[in-house]
N, C-alpha and C positions, 0 to 999 in steps of 0.2 A: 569395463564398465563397473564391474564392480568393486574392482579397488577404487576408483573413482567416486563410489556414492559412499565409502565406507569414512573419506577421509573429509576433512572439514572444503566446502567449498569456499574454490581458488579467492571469494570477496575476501573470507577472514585471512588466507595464507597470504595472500600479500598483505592484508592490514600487519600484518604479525611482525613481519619481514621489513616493514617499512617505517613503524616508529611503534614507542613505547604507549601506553594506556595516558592518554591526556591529564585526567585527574588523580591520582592516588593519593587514597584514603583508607582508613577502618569502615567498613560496612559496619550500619547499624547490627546490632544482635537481636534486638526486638520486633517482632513481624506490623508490631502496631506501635511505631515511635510514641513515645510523651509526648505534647504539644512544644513545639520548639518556636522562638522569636523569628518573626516572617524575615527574608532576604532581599533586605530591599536592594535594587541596583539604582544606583545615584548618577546622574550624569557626568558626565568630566566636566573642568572649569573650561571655559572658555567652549564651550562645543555648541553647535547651532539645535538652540533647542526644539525648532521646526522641524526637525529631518526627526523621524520615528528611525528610534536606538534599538539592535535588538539585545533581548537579556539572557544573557548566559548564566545558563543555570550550572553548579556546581553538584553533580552528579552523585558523588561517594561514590560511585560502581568503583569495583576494583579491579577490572580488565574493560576492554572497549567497549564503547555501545554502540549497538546495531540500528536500533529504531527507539524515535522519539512521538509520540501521538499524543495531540491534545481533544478532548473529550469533542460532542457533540456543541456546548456552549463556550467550552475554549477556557475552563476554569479549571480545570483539571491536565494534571502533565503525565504522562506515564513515560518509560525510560525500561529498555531492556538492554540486556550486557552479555558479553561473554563469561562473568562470573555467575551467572545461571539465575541471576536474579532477575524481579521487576522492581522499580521503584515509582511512585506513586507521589504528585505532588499537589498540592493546592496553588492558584496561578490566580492573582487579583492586582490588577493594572500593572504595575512594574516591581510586583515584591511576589517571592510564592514560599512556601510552606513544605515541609515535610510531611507526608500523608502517612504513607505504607513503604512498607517490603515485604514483595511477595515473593514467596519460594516454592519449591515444587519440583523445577525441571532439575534433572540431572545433566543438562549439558549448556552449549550457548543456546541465546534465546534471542532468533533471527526478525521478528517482526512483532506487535499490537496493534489490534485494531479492538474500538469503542463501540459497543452496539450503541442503539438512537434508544434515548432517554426514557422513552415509553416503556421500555421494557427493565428501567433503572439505570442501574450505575454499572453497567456488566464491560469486563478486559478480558477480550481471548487472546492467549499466546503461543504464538509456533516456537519450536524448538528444534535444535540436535537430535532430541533424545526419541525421533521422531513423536512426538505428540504433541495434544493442543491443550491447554489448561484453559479453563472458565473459570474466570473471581469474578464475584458483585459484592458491593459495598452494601454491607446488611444496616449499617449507621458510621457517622461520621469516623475514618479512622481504622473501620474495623472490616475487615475483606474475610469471605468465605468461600470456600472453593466447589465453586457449582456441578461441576463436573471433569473429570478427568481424561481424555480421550487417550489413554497410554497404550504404545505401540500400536498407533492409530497407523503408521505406513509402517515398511520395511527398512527405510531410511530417514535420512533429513528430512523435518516440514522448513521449507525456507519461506515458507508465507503465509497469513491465513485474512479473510476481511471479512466483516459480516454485509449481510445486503440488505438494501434501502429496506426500509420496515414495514412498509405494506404489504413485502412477503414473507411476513413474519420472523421469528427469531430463528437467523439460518446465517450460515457462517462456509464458509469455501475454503479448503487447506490446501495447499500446493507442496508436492513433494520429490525430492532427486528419485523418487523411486518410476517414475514417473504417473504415477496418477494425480487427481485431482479429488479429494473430498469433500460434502458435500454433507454439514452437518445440521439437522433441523430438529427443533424444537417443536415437541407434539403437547395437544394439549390436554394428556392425563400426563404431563411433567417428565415422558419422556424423551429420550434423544435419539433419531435415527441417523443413520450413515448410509451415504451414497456413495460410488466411485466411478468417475470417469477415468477411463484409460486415454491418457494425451500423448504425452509421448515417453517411451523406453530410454533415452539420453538424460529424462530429468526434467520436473517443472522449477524453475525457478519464481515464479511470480502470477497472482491471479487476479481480478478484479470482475467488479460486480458491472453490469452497465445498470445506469438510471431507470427508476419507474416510470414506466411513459403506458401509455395509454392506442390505442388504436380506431378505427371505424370498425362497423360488426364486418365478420368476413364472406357473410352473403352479401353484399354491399348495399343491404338495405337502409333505410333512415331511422335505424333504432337507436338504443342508446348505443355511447360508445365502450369497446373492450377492452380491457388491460392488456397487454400486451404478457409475453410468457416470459419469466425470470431467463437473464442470460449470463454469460460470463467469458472475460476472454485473458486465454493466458499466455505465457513467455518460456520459453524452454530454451534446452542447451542445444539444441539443433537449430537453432535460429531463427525458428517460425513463431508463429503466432497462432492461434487459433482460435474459435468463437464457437460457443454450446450455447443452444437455449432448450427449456425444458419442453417438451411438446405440450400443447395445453389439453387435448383429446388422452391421448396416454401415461403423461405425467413422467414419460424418460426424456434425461439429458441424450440429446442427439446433437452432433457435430456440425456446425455448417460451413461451408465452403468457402474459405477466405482467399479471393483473388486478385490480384492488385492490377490496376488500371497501368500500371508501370513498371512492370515485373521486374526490369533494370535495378530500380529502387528497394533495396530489399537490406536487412540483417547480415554482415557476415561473419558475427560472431554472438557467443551467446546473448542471449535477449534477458537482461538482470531486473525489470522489472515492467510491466504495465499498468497502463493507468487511464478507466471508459471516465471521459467529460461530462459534467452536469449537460441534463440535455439546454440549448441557447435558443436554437432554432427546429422549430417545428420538424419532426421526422430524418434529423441528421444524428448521424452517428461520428462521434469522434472519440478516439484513441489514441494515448501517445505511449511509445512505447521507448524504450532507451537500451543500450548495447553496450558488451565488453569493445566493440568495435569502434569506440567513440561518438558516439550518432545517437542525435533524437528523431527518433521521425511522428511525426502526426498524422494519422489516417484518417481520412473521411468518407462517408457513403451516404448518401441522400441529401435531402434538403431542399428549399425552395427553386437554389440557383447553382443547380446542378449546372444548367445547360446542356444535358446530353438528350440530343435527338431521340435516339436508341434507347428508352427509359426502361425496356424490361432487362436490356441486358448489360449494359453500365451500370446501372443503376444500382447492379448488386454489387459493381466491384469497389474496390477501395482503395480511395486515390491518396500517394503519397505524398507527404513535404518534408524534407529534409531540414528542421530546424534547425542546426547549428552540426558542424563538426568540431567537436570538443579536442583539447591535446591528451587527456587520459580517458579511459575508461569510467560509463555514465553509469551510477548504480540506482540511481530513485527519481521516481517525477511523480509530480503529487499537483492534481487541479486546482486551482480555489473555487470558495463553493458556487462562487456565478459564473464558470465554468471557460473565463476567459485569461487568465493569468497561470502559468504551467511554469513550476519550481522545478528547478531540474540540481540534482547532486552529481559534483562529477570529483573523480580521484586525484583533483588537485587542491582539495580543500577548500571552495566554495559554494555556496548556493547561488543559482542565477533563478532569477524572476523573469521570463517573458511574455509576450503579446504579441497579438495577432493584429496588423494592421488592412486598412480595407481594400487593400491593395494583393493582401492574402500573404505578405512574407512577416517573417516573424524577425521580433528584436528584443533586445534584450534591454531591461528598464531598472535593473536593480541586480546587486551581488552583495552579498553575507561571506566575508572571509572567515574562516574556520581559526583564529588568532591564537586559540586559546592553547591548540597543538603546535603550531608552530611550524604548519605545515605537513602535510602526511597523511590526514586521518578527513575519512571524508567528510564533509559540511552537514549533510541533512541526518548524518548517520551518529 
């Protein structure tokens, strides 16, 4: 185990192994480029100008990139790599801009996640180096480094997200060591640390679920509750599992993730999850994706359960098997209305699918990765 958390996870050694870095180039040397002539991507001649083109952006990283995130309003690009950087892009209709380079980590830098605008222009980054770095953009161009969370685990952070913003500025870090952190913004400006112990094999991946709301739990007619901050993550053991904080004592406690179809399960590591905007009233949806090829979609509640048995169905979580992929599935990412599930898988493209009202899923659109030429995953 623990030569195993010491060495880069199996995502990068096969990227390595499989093809060369898409783009090379010189990294900028300046943390805050000059303003440089935007990029515009132009159509080809003859191509059907209906069909929405997507634009590949030209990177300069100088080794692969892991993770691509665009801001809360979708004008901002950021970009991290195995050459330990972040890059930082301005994004306006089909041209974008060189913003920043951020530096910091000393190792790859496996994921970015955007806090929600209220709190500004703020980029946390997991890393190798086990830690998470905080930049906000203090004015146009110019990033400061908010806080440093160094030798934040014992190993790798391979993930970090911030959560919906009503529970204020808080951020979740996922690590091969196997814990889960759990990082919050206090308001005389400092930062505490939490840790959930997940599992010993290794988190791979975490996410927030949605802010949702409840009835009071005397089931009186008052107003109604917020529901308690939750979070569900992915490990090298194959499971999955679900924390919410207690609302009475304020600890993350574990809950019990059972599936209505036990058949249906993971049997190989679980490289990322991903909780749905909530769609319908009191359902809970999950997708979660595998080195073992497989999306699967979890559900739990909802209007049209149909389970007789409501107290004790009710908690479990029924599986569907969206798609059996030919390689290895490393990312699935919602859209914000919480019906269209982008799935990356290690053949170098991105698929887009849907939920039909029939409950099977299809797939409506794919992004080939052109630019590698094969080899390097799509969303990554």
């Amino acid at each position: 185990q623990q030569q195993q958390q010491s060495q880069p996870p199996p995502q990068q050694q096969q990227q390595m192994t499989q093809h060369q870095q898409q783009v090379v180039a010189p990294a900028p040397a300046a943390v805050a480029p000059a303003p440089a002539a935007a990029n515009v991507v132009e159509p080809d001649e003859g191509e059907d100008q209906s069909k929405v083109r997507p634009i590949y952006v030209d990177t300069q990283h100088d080794d692969m990139v892991h993770d691509a995130q665009l801001d809360y309003y979708g004008t901002k690009l950021a970009t991290s790599s195995s050459d330990r950087t972040i890059k930082v892009y301005d994004v306006t209709g089909n041209s974008y801009t060189p913003n920043s380079t951020l530096t910091g980590h000393s190792g790859p830098v496996y994921q970015l996640s955007w806090s929600h605008p209220k709190y500004g222009s703020i980029l946390a980054s997991a890393s190798f180096d086990s830690s998470v770095l905080i930049h906000r953009e203090s004015r146009a161009g110019e990033w400061i480094l908010v806080k440093a969370f160094t030798n934040l685990h014992e190993s790798s952070v391979n993930g970090v997200t911030f959560a919906p913003h009503e529970h204020g500025l808080c951020a979740a870090a996922a690590s091969s060591d196997g814990r889960v952190s759990v990082l919050s913004h206090e308001a005389d400006d400092s930062w505490t640390v939490e840790y959930l112990k997940d599992t010993p094999l290794g988190v791979n991946a975490v996410s927030w679920a949605p802010y949702g709301v409840g009835e009071p739990l005397d089931g009186s007619e008052g107003d109604i509750r917020a529901l308690p901050p939750r979070l569900v993550t992915g490990g090298s053991d194959n499971g999955i599992r679900i924390w919410n904080r207690d609302a009475a004592t304020g600890a993350w406690e574990q809950d019990a993730f059972e599936s209505a179809v036990p058949d249906v399960s993971h049997s190989d590591w679980v490289r990322d999850v991903a909780w749905a905007p909530n769609v319908v009233p009191g359902r809970d949806v999950i997708a979660s994706c595998s080195e073992d090829k497989t999306v699967i979609i979890w559900k739990r509640g909802g209007e049209d359960d149909g389970n007789e048995n409501s107290d004790d169905d009710s908690k479990k979580w029924t599986p569907t098997v969206l798609h059996a992929f030919d390689d290895p599935v490393w990312r699935v990412s919602w859209s914000v209305t919480g019906n269209i599930l982008a799935v990356s898988s290690g053949d170098s493209t991105v698929t887009l699918w849907k939920e039909g009202l029939d409950g099977t899923w299809s797939q409506v659109s794919q992004v080939d990765d052109v630019a590698s030429g094969g080899g390097n995953k799509g969303a990554e």
